[in-house]
N, C-alpha and C positions, 0 to 999 in steps of 0.2 A: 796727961797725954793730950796732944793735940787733938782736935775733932778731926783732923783729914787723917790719921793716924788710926782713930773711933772706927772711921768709914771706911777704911781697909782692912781692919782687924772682923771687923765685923761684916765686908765682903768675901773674903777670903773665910770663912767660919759657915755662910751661907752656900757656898761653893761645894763644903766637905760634905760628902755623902754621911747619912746617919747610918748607925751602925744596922739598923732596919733594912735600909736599901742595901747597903755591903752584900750583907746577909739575902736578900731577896737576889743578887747579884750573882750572888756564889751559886745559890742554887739552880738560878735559870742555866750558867754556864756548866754545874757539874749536872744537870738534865740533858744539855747539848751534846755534853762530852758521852755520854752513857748514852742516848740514842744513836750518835756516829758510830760506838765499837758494836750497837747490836746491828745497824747498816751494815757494816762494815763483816762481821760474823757474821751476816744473812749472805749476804754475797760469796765472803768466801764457801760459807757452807755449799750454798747451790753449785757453786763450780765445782766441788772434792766430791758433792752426789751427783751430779752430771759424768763423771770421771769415772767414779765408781761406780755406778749404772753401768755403763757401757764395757768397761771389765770384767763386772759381773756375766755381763750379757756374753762375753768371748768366753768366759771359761765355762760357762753353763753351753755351752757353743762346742768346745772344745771335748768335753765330758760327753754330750752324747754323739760326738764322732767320735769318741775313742770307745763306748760304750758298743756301736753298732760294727765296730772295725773288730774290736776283740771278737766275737763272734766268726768273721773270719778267719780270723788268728787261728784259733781254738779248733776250726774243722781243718785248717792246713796240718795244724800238730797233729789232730790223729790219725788224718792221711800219711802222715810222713813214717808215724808209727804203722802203718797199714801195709806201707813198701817195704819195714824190716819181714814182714813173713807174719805179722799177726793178724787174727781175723778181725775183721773192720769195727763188729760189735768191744772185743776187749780193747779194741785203741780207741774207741771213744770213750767207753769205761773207762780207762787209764784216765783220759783227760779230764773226764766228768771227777775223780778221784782228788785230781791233784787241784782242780778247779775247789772243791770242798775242803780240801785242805786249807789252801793256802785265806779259805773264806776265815777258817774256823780261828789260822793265827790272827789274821786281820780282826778280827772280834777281840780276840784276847788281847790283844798292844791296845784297840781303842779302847776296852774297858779298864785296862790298868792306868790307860794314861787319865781315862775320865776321874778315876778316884783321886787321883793325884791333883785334882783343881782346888784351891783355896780362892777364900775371899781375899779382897785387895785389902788385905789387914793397914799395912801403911795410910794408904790412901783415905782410906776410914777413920782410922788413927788423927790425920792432921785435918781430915774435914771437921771432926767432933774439936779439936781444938781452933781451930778458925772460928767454930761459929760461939765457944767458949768465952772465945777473945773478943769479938763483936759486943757480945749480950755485955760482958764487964768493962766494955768499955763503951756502951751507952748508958747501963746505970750511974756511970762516975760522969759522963758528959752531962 
């Protein structure tokens, strides 16, 4: 081989990153990339809690105006029972009744549907295998 041949092969060799750097490279860039999506998830998050805050804030808004309105509600109904001919005490008692009532099924559907919660067996499921797959696949790496 010619010496000007030498001096290109051997410039072009100095040129090539060692497999050190590659490797130093890859990690600086998959660090870059992994800081951006948690930028990135920080921002979206603020925005969807900023959102949800303030919907929060109308339906808890909402709840106690409908909370302090029932109360009206509830003396026009026994009023209204008051104008068929009954005395004012048994049409509030009626109302008070049906108010307990309707408390007692309200209990009963939340507590049946409470029992009725399971774990997110799936989701549980594929996390234990993810982190499965991780672990066997840095012992082989």
């Amino acid at each position: 081989m010619s010496e000007e041949a030498q001096s290109n092969d051997a410039g072009r060799h100095a040129a090539d990153p060692t497999v050190g750097q590659l490797v130093s490279d890859a990690s600086a860039h998959l660090t870059a990339i992994v800081q951006g999506e948690l930028e990135l998830a920080k921002l979206e998050l603020k925005s969807s809690l900023l959102k949800g805050g303030i919907g929060a804030a109308a339906f808890i808004l909402a709840g106690a105006l409908f909370t302090f309105s029932l109360t009206f509600g509830l003396i026009a109904a026994a009023e209204g029972i008051h104008t068929t001919g009954l005395s004012r005490w048994l049409s509030y008692l009626i109302i008070f009744g049906a108010t307990l009532l309707l408390t007692g099924i309200a209990i009963l559907v939340g507590v049946k549907l409470v029992k009725r919660v399971e774990a997110p067996k799936r989701t549980i499921q594929t996390s234990k295998d993810t982190v499965a797959f991780l672990k066997s696949t840095v012992k082989r790496g």
